[in-house]
C-alpha positions in Angstrom: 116.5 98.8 82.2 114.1 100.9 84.3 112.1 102.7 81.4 111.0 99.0 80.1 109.1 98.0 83.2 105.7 98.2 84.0 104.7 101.2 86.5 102.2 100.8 89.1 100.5 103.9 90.8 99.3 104.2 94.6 98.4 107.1 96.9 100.4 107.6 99.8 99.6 109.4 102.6 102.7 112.1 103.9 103.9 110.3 106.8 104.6 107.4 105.1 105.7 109.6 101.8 107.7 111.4 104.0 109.4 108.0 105.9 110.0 106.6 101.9 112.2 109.3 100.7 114.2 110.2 103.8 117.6 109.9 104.5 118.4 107.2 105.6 115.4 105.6 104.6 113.4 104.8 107.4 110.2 102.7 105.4 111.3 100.2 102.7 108.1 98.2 102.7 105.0 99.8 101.2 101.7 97.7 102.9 98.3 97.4 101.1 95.3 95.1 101.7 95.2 91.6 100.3 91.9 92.7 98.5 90.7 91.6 94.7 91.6 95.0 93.7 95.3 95.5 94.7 95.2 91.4 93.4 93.8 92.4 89.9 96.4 95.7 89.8 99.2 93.8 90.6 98.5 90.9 88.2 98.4 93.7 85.5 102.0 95.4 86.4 103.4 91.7 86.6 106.1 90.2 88.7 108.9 92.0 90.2 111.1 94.2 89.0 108.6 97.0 88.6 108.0 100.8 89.0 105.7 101.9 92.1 104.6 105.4 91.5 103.7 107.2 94.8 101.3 110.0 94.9 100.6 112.4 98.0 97.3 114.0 97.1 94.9 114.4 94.7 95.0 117.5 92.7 97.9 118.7 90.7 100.9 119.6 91.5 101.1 116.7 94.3 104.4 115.3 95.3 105.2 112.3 93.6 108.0 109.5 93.7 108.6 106.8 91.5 111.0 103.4 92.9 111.7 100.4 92.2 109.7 97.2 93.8 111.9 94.6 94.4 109.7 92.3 96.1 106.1 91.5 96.4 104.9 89.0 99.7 101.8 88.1 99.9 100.6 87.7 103.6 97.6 85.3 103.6 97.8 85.1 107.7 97.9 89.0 107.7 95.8 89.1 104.4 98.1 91.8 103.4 100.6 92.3 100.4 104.3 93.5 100.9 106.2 95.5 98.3 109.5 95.5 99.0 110.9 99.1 97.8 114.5 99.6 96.1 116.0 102.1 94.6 114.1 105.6 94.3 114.5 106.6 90.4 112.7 109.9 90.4 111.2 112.5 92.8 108.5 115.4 92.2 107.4 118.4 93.7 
């Protein structure tokens, strides 16, 4: 089911990489702006189910995670959106 969905790509600084992928896992909500960018992005990957692709750094190799978001909350009082991470389905470097 996972290859069929729609992958969207943010970079992640290594804290909050690091909080992600640890054991147990210590950050299951990924935060972003509410801004007409993220808006337009996420209107592109659709609704949830989706891949989130996480990237720490810019040049190649950079560590890299894909999950699964199972949630997306929009926050108009925080004017922040909410994705709710699942299951991690691939990590990198």
């Amino acid at each position: 089911m996972s290859e069929k969905l729609n992958t969207l790509t943010m970079n992640i600084e290594r804290e909050f990489f690091a909080s992600i992928l640890s054991r147990p896992q210590r950050k299951n909500i990924e935060y972003r702006n509410m801004s007409e960018y993220w808006l337009t992005r996420l209107d592109k990957v659709g609704k949830p189910p989706f891949k989130l692709r996480l990237l720490n750094g810019i040049l190649p190799p950079v560590p890299e995670a894909t999950l699964i978001v199972t949630k997306v909350v929009k926050s108009k009082k925080k004017e922040e959106l909410q994705f709710h991470l699942g299951k991690i389905l691939e990590v990198k470097y």
